[in-house]
N, C-alpha and C positions, 0 to 999 in steps of 0.2 A: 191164780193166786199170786204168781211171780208179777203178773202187770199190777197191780193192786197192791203188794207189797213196794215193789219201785215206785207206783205215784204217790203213796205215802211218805216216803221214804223221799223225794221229791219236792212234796209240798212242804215236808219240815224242815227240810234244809235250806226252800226257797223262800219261806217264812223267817227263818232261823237266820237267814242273810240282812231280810227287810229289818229284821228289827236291830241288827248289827249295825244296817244303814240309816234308822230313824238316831237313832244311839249318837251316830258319827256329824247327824245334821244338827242335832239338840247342841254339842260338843262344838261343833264350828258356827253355831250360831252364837253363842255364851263369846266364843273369842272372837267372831266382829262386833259383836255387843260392847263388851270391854276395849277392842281399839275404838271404836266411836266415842267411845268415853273418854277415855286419854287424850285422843283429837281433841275435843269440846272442855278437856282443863288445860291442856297444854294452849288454845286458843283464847281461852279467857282469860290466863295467868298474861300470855303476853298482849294481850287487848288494855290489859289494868295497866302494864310499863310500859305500854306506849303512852297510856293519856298522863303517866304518869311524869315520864321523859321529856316532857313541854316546860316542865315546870326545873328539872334536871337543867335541861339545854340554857336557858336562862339564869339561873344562878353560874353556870358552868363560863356563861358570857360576860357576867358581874364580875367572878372572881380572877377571869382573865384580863379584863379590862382594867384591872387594880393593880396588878401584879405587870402589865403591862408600862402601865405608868409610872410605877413607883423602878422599876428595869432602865425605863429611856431614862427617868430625871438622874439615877447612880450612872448608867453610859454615859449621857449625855456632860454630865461632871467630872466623872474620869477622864473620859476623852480629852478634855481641853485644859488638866491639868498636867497631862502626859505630854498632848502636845505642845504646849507650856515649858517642860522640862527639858525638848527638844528631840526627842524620839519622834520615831515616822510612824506613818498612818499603821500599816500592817503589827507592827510592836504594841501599837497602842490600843486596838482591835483587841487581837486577843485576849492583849491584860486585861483590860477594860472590860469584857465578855467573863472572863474568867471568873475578877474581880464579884463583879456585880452579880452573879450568880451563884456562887458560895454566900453572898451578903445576904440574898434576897430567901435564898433554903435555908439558910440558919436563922432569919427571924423566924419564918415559916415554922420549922420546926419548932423552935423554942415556941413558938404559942400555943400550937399544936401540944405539946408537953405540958403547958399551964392551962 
């Protein structure tokens, strides 16, 4: 009876385990389930800003090219009033940089504001 009682005794706690360990596979399959899924939105969100970025990169090129030019014609005017005045290269650099860079954020800004 003692043998018989133990394989009992036995089989339910080695039953009793398996189904602790289906429990724990059900459990960790739900949470690779869910990181695959976060992969595949995390992947698609940045798949959408990259083709999105093409079109960024470009304006981003436009409005530097603008800003570029409208920078050298204020430099490039400064410059040659300054040294006009008779101040040296290095004086006139900086003014001249300083100058034209508060000029160029303050339209900026003001439009930005309108």
């Amino acid at each position: 009876k003692n043998i018989i009682k133990s394989s009992k005794t036995e089989t339910q706690a080695t039953s009793t385990n398996f189904i602790k360990d289906i429990r724990k596979m059900e459990a960790s399959k739900k949470l690779v389930a869910m990181f695959l899924l976060c992969i595949v939105m995390i992947s698609s969100s940045v798949h959408v800003s990259m083709a999105d970025g093409e079109s960024t990169t470009e304006k981003f090129k436009k409005a530097f090219t603008v800003v570029a030019t409208e920078y050298a014609v204020c430099y490039n005017t400064c410059q040659k009033v300054c040294a006009d005045a008779g101040f040296g290269y290095t004086h006139c650099e900086m003014k001249c940089d300083e100058d034209c860079t508060a000029t160029l954020l303050k339209e900026k800004l003001q439009n930005m504001k309108n």
